[in-house]
KEROLO-383239 format. One record per residue: residue in three letters; x, y, z of N, C-alpha, C, O, CB in turn. Coordinates in steps of 0.05 Angstrom, whole numbers, plus 5000, padded with zeros to 4 digits. Glycine has a CB too. Example, Ala and Ser with C-alpha at 12.3 -4.5 7.8 and 13.67 -1.06 7.14 Angstrom:
BEGIN
ALA526448865156524649105156526449345156528549345169522649115181 SER525749555142527349795143525850015157526850235161528249885114 
This chain:
BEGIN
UNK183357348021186057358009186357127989185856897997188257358030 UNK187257167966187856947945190856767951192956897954188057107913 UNK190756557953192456397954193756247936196256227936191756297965 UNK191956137918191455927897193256137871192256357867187455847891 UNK195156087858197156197831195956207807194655997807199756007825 UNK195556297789194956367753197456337743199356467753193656697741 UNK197556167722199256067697198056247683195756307687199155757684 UNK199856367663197656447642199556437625201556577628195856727643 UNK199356227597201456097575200956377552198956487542200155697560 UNK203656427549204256597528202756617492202656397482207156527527 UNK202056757482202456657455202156977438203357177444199856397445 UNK200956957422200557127397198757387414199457627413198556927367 UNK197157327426195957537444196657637464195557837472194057497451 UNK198657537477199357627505201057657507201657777528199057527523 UNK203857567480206157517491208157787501210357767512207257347471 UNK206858027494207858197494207258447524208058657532207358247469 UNK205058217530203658387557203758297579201658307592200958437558 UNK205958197591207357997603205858217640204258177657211857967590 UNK207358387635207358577655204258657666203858697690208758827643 UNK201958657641199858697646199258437661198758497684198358777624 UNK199058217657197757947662199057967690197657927710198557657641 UNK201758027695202157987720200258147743199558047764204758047721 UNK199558447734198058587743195558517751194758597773197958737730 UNK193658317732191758287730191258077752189158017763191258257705 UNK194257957754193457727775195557427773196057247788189957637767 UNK196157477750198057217742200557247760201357457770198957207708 UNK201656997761203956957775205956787765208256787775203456877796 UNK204956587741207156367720207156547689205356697681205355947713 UNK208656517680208156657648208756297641210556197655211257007630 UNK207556107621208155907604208955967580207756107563206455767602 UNK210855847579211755937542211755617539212955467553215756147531 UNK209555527510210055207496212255247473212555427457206855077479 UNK213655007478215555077460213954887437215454887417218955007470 UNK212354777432210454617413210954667393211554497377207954637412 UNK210754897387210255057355212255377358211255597355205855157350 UNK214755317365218155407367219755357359219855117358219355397381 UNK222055477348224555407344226055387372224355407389225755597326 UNK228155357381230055247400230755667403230755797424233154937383 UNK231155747384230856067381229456277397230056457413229756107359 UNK226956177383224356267390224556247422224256457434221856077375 UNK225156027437224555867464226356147479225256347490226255467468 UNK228356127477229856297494229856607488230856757504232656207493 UNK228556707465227256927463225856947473226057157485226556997449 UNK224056827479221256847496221556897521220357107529219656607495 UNK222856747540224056767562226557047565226157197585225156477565 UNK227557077557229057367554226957637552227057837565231057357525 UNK224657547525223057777537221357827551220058037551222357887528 UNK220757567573217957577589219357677612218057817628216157267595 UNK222357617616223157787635224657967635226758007648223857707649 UNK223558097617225058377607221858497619221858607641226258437564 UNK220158477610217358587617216458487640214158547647215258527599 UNK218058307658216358277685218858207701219657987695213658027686 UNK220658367724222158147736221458017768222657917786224858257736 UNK218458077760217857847785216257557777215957347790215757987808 UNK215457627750214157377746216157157744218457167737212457397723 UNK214056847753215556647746215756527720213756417711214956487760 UNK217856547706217456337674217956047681219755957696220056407646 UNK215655867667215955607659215755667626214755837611213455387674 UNK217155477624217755267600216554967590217054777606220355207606 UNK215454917573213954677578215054577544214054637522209954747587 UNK216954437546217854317531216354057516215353907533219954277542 UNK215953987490213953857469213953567482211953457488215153877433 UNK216853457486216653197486216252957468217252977445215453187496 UNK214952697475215352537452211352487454209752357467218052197457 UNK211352667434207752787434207752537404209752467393206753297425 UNK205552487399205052267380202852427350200752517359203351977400 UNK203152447327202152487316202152457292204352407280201852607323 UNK199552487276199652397249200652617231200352867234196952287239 UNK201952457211203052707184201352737160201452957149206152607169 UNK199452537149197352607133194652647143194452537165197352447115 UNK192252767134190152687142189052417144190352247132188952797131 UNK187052317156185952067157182551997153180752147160186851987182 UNK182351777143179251747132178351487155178551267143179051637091 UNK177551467176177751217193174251187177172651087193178351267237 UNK173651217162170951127156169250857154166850807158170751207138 UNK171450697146170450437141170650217157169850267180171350357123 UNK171449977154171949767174175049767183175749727207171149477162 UNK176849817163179649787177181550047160181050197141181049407172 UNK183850027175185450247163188350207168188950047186184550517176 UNK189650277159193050207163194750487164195050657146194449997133 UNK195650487185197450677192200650627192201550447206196650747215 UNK202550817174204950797169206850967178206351197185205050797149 UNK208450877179211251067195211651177168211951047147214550877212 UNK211651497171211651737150214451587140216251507154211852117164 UNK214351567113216651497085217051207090219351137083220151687086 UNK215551017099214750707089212950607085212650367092215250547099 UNK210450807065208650557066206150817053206551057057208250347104 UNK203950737039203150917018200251027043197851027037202350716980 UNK201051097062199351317081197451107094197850867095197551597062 UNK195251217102195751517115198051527133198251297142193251617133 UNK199451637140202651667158203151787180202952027182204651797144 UNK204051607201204051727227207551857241209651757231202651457248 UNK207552017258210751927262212051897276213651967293212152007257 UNK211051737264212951397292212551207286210551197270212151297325 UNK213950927293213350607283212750507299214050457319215050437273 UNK209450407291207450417312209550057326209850017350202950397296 UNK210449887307212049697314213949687342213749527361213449697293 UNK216149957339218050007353217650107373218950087393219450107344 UNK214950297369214650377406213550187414214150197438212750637418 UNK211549907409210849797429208049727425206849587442211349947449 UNK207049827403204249737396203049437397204649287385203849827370 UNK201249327406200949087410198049027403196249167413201749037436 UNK197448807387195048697369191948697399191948577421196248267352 UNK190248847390188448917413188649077419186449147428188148817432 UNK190549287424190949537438189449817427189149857403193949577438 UNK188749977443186950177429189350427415191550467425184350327456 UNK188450537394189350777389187750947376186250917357191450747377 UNK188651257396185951467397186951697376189351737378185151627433 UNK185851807361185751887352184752277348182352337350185451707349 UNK186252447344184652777342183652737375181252777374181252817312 UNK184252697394183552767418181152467431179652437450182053107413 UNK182052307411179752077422177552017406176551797410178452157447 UNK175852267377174252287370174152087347172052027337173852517369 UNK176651977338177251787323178051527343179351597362179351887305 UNK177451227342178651037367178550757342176850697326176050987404 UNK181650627347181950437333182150177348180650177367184050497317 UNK183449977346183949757354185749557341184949377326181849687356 UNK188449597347190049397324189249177321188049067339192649337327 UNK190049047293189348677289192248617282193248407288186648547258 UNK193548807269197448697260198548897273197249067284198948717222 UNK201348867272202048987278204848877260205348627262201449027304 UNK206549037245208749007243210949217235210549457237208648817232 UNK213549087223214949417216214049507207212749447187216949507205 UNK214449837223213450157209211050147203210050327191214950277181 UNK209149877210205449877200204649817222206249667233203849637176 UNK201949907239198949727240195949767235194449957239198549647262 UNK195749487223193449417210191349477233191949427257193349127199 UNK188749587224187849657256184049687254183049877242189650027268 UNK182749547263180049647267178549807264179849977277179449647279 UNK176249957256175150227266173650227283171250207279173850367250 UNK174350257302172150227330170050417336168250347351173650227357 UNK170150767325169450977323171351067303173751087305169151097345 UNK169051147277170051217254170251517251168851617269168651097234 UNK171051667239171651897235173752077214175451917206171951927256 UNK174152267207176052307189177152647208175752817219174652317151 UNK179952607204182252807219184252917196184952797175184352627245 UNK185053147203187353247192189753187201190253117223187253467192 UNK191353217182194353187195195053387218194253617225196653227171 UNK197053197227199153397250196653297279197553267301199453907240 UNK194753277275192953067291194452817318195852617318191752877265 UNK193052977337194752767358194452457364192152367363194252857384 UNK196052327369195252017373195451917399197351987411196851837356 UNK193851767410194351697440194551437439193551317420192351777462 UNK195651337457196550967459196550887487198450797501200150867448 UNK193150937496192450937526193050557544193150527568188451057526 UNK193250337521193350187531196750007531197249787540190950107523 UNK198850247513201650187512204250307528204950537532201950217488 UNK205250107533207650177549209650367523211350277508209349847564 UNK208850587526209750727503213950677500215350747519208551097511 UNK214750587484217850577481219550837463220850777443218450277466 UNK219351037469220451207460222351407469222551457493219051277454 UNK223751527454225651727468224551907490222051937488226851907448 UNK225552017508223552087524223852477517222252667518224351937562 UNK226852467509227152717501228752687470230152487467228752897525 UNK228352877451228252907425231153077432232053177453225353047408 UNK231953047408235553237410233553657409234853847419239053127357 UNK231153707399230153987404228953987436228154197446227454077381 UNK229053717452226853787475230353827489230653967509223753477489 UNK231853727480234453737494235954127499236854277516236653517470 UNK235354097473237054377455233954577466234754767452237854327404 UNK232154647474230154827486230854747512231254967523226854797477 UNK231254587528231954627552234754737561235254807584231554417562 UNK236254747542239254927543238355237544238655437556241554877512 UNK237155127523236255437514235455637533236655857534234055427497 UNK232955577551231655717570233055687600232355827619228655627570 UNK235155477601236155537627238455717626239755777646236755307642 UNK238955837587241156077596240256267588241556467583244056087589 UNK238056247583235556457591235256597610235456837612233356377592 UNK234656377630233956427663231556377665230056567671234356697676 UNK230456137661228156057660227455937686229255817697227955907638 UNK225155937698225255857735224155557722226155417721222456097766 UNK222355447714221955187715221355007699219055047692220955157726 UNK222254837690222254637666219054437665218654287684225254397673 UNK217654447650215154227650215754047633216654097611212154317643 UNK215253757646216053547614213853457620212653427641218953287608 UNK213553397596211253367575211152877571212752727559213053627532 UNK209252817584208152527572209852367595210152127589209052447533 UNK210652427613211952287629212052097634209852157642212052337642 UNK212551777642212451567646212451427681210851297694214251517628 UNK214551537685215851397705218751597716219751757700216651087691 UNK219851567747220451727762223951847741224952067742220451557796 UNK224451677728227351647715226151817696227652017696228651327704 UNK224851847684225352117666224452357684224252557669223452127634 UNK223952407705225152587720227852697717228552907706224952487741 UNK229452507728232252407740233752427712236052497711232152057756 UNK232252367690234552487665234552777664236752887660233652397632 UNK232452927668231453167666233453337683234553557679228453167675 UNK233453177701233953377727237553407722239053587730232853197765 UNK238153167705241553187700242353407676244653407667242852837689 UNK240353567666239953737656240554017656241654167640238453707658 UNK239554047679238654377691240854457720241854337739234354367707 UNK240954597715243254727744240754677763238454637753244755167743 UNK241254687800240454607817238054847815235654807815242554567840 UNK239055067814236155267817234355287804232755477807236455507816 UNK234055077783231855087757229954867776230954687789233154947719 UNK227554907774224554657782224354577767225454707749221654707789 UNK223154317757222554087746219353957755218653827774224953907753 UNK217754057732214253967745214453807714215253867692210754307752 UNK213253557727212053367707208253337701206453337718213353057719 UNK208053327677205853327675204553027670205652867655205353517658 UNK202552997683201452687687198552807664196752967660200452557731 UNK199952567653197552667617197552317609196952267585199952977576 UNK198352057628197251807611198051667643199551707663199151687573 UNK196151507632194951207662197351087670197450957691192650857650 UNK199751117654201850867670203751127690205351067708204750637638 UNK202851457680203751577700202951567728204251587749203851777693 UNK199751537723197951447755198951277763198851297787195051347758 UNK200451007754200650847767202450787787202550617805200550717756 UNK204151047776206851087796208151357806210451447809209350957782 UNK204551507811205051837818206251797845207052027848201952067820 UNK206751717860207451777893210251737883211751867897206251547922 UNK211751587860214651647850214951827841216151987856215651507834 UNK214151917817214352117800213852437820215152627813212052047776 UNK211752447843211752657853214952637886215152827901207852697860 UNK216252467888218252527897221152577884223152667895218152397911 UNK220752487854222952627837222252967827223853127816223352427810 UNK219653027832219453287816218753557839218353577863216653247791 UNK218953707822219053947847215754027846214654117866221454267840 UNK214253977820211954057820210753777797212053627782211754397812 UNK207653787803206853577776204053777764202953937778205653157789 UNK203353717740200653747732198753607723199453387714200453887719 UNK195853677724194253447725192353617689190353747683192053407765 UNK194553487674194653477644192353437635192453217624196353297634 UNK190253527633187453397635187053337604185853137597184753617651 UNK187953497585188453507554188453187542186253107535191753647547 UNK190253037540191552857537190552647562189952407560194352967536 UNK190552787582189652537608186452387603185352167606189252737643 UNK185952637595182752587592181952387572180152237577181152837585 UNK183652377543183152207525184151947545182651797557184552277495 UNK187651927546188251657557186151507574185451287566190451687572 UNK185351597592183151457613180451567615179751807613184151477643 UNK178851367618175251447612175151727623176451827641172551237631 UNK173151837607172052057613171352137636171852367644170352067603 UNK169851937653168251947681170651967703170752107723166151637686 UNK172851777692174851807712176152067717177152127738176751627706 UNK176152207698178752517704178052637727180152707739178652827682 UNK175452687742174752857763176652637784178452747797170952917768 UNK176352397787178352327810180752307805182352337823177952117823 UNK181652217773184152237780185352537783187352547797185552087763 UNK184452767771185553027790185453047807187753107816185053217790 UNK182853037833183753037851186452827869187552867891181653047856 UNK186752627849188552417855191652587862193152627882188652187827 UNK191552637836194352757830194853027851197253067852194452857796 UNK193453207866192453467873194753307900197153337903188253577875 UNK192553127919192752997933196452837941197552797963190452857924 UNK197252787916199252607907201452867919203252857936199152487868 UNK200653067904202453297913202853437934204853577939202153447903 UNK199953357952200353557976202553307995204853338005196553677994 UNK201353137996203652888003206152968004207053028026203852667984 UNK207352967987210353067977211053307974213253387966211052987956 UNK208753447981210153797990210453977965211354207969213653798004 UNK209653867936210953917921208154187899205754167905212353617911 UNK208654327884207054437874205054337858205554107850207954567866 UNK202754437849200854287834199254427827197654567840199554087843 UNK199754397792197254537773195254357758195554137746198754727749 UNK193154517761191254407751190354617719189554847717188954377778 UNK190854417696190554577666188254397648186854197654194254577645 UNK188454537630186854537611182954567604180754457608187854337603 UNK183654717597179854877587178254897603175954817602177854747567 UNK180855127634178755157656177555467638175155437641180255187696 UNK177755647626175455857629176055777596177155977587175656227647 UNK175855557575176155577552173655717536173655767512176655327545 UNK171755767552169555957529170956237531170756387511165655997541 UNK172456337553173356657548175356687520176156897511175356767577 UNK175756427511177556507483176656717465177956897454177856267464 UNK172856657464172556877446170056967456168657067438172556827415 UNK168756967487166657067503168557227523170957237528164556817518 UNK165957367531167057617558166757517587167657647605164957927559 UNK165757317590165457157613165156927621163356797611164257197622 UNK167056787644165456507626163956327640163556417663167456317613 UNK162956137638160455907644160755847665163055817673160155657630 UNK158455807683157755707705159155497713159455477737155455667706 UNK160255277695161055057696163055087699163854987720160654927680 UNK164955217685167355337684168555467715170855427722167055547661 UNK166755637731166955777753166955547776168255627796164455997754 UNK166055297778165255117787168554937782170154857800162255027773 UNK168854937758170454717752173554857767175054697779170454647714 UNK174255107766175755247779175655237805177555127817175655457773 UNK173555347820172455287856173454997865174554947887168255267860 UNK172954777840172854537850176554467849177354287863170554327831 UNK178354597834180654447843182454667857184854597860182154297819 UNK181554917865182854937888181554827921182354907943183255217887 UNK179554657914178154527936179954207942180654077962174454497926 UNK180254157914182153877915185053987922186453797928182253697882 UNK186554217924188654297943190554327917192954247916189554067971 UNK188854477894191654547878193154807878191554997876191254507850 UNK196154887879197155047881195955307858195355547861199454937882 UNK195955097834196255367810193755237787193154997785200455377791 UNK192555457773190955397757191755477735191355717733188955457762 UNK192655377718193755407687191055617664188755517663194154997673 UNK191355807652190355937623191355867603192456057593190756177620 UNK191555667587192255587564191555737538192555967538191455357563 UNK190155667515189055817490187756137496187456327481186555617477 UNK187056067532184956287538186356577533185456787523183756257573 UNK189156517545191356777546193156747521194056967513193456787576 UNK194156487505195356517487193556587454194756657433196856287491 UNK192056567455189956617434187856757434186856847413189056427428 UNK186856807458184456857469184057237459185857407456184456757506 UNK181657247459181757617446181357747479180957997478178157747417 UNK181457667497182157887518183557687548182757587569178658107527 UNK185857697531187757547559187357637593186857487612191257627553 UNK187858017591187858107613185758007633185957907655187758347610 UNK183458077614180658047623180357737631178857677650178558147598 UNK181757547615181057317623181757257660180057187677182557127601 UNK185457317665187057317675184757427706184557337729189457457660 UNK183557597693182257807716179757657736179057637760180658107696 UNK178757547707176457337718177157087731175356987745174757247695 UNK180156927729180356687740180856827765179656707783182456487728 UNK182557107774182857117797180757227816180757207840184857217799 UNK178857347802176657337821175557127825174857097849174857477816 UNK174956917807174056727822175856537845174956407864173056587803 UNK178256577838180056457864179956577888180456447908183056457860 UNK179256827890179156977914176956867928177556747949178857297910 UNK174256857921171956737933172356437936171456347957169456797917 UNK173656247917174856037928176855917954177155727969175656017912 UNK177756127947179956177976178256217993177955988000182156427978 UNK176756348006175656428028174256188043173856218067174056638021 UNK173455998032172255818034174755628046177055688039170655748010 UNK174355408063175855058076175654978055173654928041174454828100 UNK179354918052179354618029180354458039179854468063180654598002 UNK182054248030183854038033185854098051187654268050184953968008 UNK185053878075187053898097190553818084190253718062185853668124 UNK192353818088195453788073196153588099195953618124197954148067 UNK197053378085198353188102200453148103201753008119197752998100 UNK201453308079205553348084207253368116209553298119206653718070 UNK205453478137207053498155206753188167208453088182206453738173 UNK204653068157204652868175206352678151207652508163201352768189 UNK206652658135207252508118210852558118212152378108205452578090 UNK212352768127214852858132215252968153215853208150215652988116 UNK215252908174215152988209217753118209217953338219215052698235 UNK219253028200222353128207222653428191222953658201224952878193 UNK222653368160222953638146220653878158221154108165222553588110 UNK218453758158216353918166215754068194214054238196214553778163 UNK217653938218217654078233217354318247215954368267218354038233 UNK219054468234219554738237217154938218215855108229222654778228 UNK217054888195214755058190211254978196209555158195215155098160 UNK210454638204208754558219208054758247205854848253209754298224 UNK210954788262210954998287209955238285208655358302213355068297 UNK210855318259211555668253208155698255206955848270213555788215 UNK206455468230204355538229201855508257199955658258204055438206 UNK202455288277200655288301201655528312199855668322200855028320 UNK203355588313203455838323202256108324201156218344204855858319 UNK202656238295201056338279198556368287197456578295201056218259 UNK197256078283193756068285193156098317191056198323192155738272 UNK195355988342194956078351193956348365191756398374195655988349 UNK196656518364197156758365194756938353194257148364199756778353 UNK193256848326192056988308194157158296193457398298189857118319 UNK196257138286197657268269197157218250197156978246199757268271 UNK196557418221194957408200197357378180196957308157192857648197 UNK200157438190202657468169204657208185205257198209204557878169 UNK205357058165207456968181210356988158210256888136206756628194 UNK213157158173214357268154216657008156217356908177215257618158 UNK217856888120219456658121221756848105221756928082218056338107 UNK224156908130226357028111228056788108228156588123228257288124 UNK229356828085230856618070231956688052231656888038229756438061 UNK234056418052236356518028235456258003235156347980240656478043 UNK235056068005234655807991230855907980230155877956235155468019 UNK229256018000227255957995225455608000223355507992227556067970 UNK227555518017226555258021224255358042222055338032228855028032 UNK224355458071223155458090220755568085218955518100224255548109 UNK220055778058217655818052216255608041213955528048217556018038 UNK218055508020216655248005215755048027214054898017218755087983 UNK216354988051214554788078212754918077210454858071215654738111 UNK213555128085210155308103208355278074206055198078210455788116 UNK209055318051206355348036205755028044203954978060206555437998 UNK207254808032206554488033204754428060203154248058209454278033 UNK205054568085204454488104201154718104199354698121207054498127 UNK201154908081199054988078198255218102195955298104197454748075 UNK200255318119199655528133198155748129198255898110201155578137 UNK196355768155193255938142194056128141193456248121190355968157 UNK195456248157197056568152198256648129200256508125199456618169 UNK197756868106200256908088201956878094202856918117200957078078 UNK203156748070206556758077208956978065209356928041207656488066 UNK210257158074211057338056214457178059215657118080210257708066 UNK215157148039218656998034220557298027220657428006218856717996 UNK221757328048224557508041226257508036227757488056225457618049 UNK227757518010229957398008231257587986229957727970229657098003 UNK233957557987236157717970236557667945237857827931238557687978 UNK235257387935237157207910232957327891230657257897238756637923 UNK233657437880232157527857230657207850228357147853234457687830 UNK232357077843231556787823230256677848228156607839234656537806 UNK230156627872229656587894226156637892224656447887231656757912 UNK225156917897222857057894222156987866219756987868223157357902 UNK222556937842220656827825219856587817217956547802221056907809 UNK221356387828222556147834219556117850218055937842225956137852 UNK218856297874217456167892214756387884213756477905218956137926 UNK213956447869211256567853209756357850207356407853211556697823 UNK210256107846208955967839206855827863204755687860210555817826 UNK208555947891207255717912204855817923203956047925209155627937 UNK204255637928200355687947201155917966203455897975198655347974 UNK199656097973200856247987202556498000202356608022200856167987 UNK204056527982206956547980207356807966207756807942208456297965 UNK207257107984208157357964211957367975213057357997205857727974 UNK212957387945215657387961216657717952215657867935218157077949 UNK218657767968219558077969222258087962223257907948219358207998 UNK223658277968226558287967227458447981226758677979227558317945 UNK229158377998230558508017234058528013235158338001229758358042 UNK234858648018237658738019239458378033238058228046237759098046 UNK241258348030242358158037243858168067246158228064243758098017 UNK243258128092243358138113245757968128246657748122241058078118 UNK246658148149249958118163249857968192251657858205251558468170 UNK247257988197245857878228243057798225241357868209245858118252 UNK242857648246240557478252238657808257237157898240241057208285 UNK239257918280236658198281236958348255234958458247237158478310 UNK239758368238237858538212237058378190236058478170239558788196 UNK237258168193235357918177232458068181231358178161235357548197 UNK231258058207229458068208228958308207226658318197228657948223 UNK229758548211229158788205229658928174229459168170230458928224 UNK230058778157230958868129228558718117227458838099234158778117 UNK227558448126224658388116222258468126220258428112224158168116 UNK221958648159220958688151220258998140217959078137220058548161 UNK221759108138221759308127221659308094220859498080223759408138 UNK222359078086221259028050218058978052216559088036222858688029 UNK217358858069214258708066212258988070210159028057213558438096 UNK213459178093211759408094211859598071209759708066212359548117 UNK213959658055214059768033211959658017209959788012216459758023 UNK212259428010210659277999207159358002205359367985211459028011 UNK207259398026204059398033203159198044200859188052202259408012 UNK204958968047204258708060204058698098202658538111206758498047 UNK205858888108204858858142203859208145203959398130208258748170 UNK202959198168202659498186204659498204206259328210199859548204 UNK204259778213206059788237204359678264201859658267206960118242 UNK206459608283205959528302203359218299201859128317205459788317 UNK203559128269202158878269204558568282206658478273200958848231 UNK203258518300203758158303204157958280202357928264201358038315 UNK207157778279207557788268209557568271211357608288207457988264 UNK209657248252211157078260213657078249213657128224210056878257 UNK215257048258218357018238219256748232218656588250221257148254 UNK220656628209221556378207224556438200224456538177219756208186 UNK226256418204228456518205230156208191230355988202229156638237 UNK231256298161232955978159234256098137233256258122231155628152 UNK236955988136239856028116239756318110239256408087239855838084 UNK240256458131241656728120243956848109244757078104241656838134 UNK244756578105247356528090247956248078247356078094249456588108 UNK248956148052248655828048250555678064250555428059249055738017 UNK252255758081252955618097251955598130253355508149255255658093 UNK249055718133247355758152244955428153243755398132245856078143 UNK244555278168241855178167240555128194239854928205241754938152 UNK240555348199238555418223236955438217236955538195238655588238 UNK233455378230230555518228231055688261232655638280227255228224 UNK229455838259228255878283226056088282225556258264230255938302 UNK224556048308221456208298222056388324222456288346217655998295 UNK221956648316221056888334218557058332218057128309222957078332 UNK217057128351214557298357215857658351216957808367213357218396 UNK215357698331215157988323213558198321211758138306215558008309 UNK213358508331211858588336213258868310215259008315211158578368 UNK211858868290212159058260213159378266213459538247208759078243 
């Protein structure tokens, strides 16, 4: 049984086959708002769930991404970079001054393939080394792996796209370059309570304070794009598993992105390495595996979609990463910690979490229960909300008047479904059957 979730980010190829990808196996639709209008953003989201209303939409808003506005010639010994409209190029945009740039500090260039080294630094300029020379086009990304970056954290469009998609109905917000736990905490003053909030860890001063950052967020990702330039090369394999780890801690979701099947963009299958590199982070205990260019660009999304989840299925089958959330939250974890010894006791292969919040499923996945988990619940936003989690098929059931037709209205959705048999064994987790309910309790059911 597959456990482990597919992202699969929207674009020019897929955006219209929302419904297929779900079929194929996906469970996040990503829409970048990168290269969007504020327009565009909440169109997108209006029609991904017009074509799917079980999938989950994220949103992954631009942020304060760094890049150059002309091309660049780093060929020689030194070079000077300008804040676009002071200074006769090449032109970056931003003042390398005002965020924070500091004489010695590296700055990377097109993904790293360019690497400088300031000697000045002053307004709207720095004068800067060629440490690895090279020549880039504009719109070219810039990284500032060794600066306490000082910038807005959200732009008045990262503001105005997050309006946008939460009256959309967008299930979860990604911000983009994160720092530290407070731009969480701005984020989150943002979004109505039912929207998620996953931060993506894409630079070293976010490692330095992931066990914060993953108790302000509901989910994080291990940004490998951007991460990979900021910190040595050799390092990314641990710090993903770092971050994987960081998450199971805190209960919270965790994707692992960028150029896991990137040869399917324009091949029919893809590399050994690739199959490996996938195996290996649902082994480090990540919830979800992101499709980037593969599904937004790529000439056979479905097909791609099709291949990550076969290989998750044979991944799954296999022991990964024990989850230390219960031990790491004894109190919250209690009750679905129980639900699941139980379970494995018993050998019950389903353990059913009805709910109104969708909180009590979200433990059992964190606590990693070996049994599926099927989540029943009434609130629509509820069930796509929780697509994302390890684990986790959620259903929909009629909204329930009593504790026994709680449990008889789920499970009577799950068997429709195809998800139990009759007369199969069968755990119940029983919590907020109403929002002024917060009871758990676990009953032995027989289907």
């Amino acid at each position: 049984m597959r456990r482990t979730k597919i992202v699969a980010t929207l674009g020019p190829t897929s955006q219209n086959i929302v419904a297929q990808l779900v079929e194929a196996g996906a469970s996040v639709a990503r829409i970048n708002c990168s290269h969007m209008t504020t327009d565009e953003v909440g169109a997108a989201v209006r029609s991904a769930r017009e074509q799917s209303d079980t999938v989950s939409i994220l949103v992954d808003i631009q942020g304060p991404k760094l890049r150059l506005i002309d091309g660049i010639d780093a060929t020689g010994d030194e070079v000077t970079l300008w804040q676009s409209g002071h200074g006769p190029g090449p032109n970056v945009g931003f003042d390398p001054h005002a965020i924070g740039v500091k004489v010695g500090e590296r700055i990377l260039v097109n993904d790293g393939r360019i690497e400088l080294s300031a000697l000045e630094v002053a307004a709207h300029m720095v004068r800067a080394r060629v440490v690895r020379g090279g020549t880039a086009q504009g719109r070219r990304g810039v990284n500032l792996p060794d600066t306490d970056v000082k910038v807005e954290m959200y732009s008045s469009k990262d503001r105005a796209d997050i309006a946008a998609a939460v009256a959309a109905g967008v299930d979860w917000i990604a911000l983009s370059f994160v720092q530290r736990a407070e731009d969480v905490h701005e984020a989150r003053r943002m979004v109505p309570e039912g929207v998620r909030i996953l931060s993506k860890i894409e630079r070293p001063q976010a490692l330095a304070v992931l066990d914060e950052i993953c108790e302000a967020s509901d989910a994080v990702m291990a940004a490998r794009g951007d991460l990979g330039v900021e910190i040595p090369f050799a390092r990314l394999p641990v710090a993903q598993r770092t971050i994987a780890l960081a998450a199971l801690r805190a209960g919270i979701v965790s994707v692992c992105a960028t150029e896991m099947l990137e040869s399917m963009i324009t091949g029919s299958r893809p590399t050994r390495a690739e199959v490996s590199d996938v195996t290996n982070a649902v082994r480090d205990g990540f919830d979800c595996v992101m499709l980037s260019a593969e599904t937004a660009i790529g000439h056979d999304p479905i097909g791609t979609v099709k291949a990550m989840a076969a290989i998750l299925t044979e991944a799954d089958s296999v022991d990964r990463i024990r989850s230390p959330f219960a031990d790491t939250h004894p109190d919250s974890a209690a009750v679905a910690a129980a639900t699941a010894a139980l379970a494995a006791r018993l050998k019950a292969k389903t353990i059913l979490a009805v709910t109104f919040t969708g909180h009590n499923a979200e433990l059992l996945a964190a606590c990693r229960a070996p049994s599926q988990i099927i989540a029943a619940t009434a609130d629509r936003r509820v069930a796509t909300r929780l697509m994302a989690r390890y684990g986790v098929t959620p259903v929909l059931a009629p909204r329930p008047h009593s504790t026994d037709e709680a449990i008889d209205l789920a499970v009577q959705a799950a068997k429709r479904a195809g998800l139990v048999s009759d007369g199969e064994l069968i755990v119940v987790c029983l919590s907020r059957t109403s929002p002024r309910s917060d009871t758990d309790t676990i009953y032995v059911y027989r289907a």
